[in-house]
PAFI-178014 format. One record per residue (C-alpha): x, y, z. Coordinates in steps of 0.02 Angstrom, whole numbers, plus 32768, in hexadecimal, padded with zeros to 4 digits. Last residue first. Layout:
BEGIN
XYZ/...
REM end
This chain:
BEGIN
7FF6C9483828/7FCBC9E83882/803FC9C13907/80D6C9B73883/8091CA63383B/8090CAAF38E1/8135CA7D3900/817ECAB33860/812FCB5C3886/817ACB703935/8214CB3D38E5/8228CBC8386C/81E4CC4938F7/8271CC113978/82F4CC1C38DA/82A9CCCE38A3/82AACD063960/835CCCB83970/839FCD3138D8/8359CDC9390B/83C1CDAF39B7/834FCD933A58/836FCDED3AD6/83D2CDD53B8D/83A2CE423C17/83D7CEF43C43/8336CF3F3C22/82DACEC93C77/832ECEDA3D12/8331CFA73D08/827BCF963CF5/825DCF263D7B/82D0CF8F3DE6/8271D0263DAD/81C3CFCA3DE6/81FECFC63E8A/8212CF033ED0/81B4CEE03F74/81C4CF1C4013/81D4CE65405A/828ACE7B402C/82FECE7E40C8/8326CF4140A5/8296CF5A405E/8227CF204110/82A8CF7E4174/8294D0304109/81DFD0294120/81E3D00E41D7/825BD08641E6/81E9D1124192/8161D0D541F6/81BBD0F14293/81EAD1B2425C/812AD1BE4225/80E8D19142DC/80B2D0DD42E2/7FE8D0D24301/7FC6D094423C/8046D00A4256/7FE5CFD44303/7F36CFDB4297/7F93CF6C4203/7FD0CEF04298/7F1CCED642CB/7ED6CEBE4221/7F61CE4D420A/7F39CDDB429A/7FB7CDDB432D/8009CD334370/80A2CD5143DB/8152CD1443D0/81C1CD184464/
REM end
């Protein structure tokens, strides 16, 4: 059965649930993710993702500036 409730009326129902229910709501919706990512496992993403050596910023910079120069002719 599926029913059609607005989300002002659903956030008014969420905001009646007693604390333990809330609690279980909260853990259901991150547990499925529609909770939405926490910033420390963004952070712990980003920190283990691939960088950028010395050398392949120089060579991306080199032919950034060749490029420019081409378009500028």
């Amino acid at each position: 059965m599926q029913v059609e409730i607005g989300f002002e009326q659903l956030m008014e129902i969420i905001k009646q649930l007693p604390s333990s229910k809330l609690s279980l709501l909260k853990r259901e919706l991150n547990a499925n993710g529609n909770g939405g990512a926490k910033a420390s496992d963004i952070e712990a993403f980003l920190l283990k993702a691939p960088t950028f050596s010395k050398n392949q910023v120089e060579a991306i910079a080199k032919t950034r500036k060749a490029i420019n120069q081409w378009r500028a002719e």
